[in-house]
PLY file of the C-alpha trace (Angstrom):
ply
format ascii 1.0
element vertex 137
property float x
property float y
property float z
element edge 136
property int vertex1
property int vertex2
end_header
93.96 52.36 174.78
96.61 54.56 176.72
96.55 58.20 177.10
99.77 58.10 175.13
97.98 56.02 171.90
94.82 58.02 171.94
97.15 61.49 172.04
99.15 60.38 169.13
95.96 59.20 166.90
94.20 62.05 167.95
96.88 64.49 166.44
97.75 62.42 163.36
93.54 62.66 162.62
93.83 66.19 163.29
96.70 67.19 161.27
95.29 65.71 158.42
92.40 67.76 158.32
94.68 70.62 157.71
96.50 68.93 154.19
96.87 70.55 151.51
96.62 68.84 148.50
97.39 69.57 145.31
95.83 68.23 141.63
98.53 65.90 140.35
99.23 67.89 137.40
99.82 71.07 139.36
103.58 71.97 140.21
104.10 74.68 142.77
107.47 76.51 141.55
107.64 78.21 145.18
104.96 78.08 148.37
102.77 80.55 149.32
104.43 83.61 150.97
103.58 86.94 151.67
104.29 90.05 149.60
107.74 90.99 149.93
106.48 95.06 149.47
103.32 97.04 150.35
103.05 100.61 149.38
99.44 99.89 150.38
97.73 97.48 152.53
98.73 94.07 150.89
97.99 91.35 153.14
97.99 87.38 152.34
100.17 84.61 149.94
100.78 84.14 146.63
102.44 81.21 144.48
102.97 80.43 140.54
101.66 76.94 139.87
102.40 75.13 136.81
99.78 73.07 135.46
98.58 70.65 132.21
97.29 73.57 130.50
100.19 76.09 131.99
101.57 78.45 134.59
99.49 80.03 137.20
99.64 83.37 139.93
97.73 81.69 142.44
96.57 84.44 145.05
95.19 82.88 148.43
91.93 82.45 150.25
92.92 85.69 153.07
94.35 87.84 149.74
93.30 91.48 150.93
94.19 94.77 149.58
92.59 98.86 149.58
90.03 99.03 146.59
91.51 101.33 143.24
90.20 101.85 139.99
92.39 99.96 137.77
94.78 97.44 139.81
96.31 95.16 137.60
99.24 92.07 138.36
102.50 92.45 136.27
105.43 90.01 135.88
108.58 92.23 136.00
112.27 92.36 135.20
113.01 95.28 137.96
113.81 93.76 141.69
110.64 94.23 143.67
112.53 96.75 146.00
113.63 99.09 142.78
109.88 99.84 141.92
108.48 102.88 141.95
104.90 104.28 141.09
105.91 106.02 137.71
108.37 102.57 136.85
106.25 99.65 137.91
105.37 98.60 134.34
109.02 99.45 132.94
109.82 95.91 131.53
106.81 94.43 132.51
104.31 92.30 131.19
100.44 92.57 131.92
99.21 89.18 133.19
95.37 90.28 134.09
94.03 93.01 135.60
92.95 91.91 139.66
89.40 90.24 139.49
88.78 91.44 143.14
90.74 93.62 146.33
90.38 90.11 148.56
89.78 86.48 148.17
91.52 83.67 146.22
91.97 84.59 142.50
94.23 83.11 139.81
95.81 84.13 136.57
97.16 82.07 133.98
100.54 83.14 133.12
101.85 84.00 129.06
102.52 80.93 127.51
105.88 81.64 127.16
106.26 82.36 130.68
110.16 81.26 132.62
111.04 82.65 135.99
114.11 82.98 134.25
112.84 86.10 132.09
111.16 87.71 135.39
112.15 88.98 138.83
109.11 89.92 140.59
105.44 89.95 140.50
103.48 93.40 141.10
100.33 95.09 141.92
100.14 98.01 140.23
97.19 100.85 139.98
97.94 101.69 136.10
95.50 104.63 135.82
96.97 106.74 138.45
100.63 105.48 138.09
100.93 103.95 141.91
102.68 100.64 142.86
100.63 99.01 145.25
103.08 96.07 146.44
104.63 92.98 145.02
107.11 90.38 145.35
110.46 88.77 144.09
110.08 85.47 141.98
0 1
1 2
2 3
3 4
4 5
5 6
6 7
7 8
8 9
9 10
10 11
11 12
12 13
13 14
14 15
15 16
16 17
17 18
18 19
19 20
20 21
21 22
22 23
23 24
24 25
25 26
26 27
27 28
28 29
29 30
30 31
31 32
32 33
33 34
34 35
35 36
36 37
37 38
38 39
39 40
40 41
41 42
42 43
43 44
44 45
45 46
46 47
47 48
48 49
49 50
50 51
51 52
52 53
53 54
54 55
55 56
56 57
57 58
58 59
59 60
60 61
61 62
62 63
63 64
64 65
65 66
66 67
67 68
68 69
69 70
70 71
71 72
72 73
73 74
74 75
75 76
76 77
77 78
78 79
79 80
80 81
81 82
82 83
83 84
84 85
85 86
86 87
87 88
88 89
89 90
90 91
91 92
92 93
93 94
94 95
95 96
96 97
97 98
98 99
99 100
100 101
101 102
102 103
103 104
104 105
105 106
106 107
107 108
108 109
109 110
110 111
111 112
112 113
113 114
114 115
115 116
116 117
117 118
118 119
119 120
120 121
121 122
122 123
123 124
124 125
125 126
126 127
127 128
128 129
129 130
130 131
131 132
132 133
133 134
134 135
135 136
């Protein structure tokens, strides 16, 4: 075997390790990206998967934010960059309130849910009226 053929194997075996595969019934409507807005720490991806039994928030493995009392996830009509603290949940809807402040996590999504009717996803701390970050659909 040449350098050449044991180079190119060894990087096709390696790449594969790092696939990412998803269940055939699950339909990523964008990839994971980062939060287009922090007003606090807000660090890792997010994605809205559709799947057999509906639409998901998907937040990823490295998901990190500063711990609050009552942080909840929103889908929103308002750009991402319009949001304020006291008008975060103007024309929003409540998906869940956040299971954790780090770590993968996902929400299913209303059952009527189109990223027609919605412009953003947020992270909002509803008992002291602060927006802590989100991102445009």
């Amino acid at each position: 075997m040449t350098f050449k053929t044991f180079f190119a194997a060894a990087a096709i075996a390696v790449s594969s390790l790092f696939a990412v595969v998803l269940p055939a019934s699950a339909d990523t409507h964008n990839a994971a990206r980062a939060f287009d807005v922090a007003e606090k720490p807000l660090d890792g991806s997010w994605s809205i998967e559709t799947r057999e039994d509906g639409a998901y928030i998907v937040l990823s493995d490295d998901f990190r934010t500063s711990n609050a009392p009552d942080l909840k996830i929103f889908l929103s009509q308002q750009d991402v960059n319009d949001v304020r603290d006291n008008t975060a949940t103007n024309n929003a809807v409540l998906v869940s309130k956040l299971d954790s402040t780090s770590g993968a996590q996902e929400y299913k999504l209303p059952a009527d849910f189109s990223t027609d009717a919605y412009t953003s996803v947020l992270i909002h701390c509803e008992q002291f009226s602060v927006f802590w970050g989100g991102a445009n659909l």
